[in-house]
C-alpha positions, 0 to 999 in steps of 0.5 A, a space after each residue: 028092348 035095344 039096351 037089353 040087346 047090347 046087355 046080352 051081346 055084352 054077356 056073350 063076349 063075356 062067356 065067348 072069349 075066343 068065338 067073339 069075333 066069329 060068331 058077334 062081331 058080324 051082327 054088332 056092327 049090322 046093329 050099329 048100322 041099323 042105329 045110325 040109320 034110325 038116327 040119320 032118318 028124317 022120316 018122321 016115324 023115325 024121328 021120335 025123341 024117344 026112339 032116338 034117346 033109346 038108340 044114343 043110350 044103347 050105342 054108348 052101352 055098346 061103345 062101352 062094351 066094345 070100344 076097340 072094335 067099334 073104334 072105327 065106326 065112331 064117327 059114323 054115330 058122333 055125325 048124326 048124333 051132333 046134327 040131332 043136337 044141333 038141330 035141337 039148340 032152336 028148342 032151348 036158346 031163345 
């Protein structure tokens, strides 16, 4: 469901070339808070591997889609996404 989100918002700036930035970009970076916010979470209804995996997958079609307004806010989704990883490395290095 998320990847198809950031499919159809793909799709729209496809056929919105001059609306894009009125009508898209408001509700993109709303989404990519809210993703961030999923992957920052340590609530444990949050802290599904799966939830997770489908998040990071969809921020990188959106980051794919929309590289230079979404420029900025790289940061904001490399931090939680590297905390994730290095929290992980006690599951993998024995």
């Amino acid at each position: 469901m998320l990847t198809e989100v950031a499919g159809h918002f793909a799709e729209l700036a496809l056929f919105l070339q001059g609306s894009v930035k009125l009508l898209l970009f408001p509700s993109l970076q709303e989404y990519l808070r809210a993703f961030v916010e999923i992957l920052a979470s340590d609530l444990p209804h949050n802290s599904d591997h799966g939830l997770r995996k489908k998040v990071i997958m969809t921020l990188c079609h959106l980051l794919r889609s929309f590289t230079q307004p979404l420029t900025p806010h790289i940061m904001s989704v490399v931090t939680p996404v590297w905390r994730i990883l290095t929290q992980q490395t006690s599951m993998f290095v024995s």
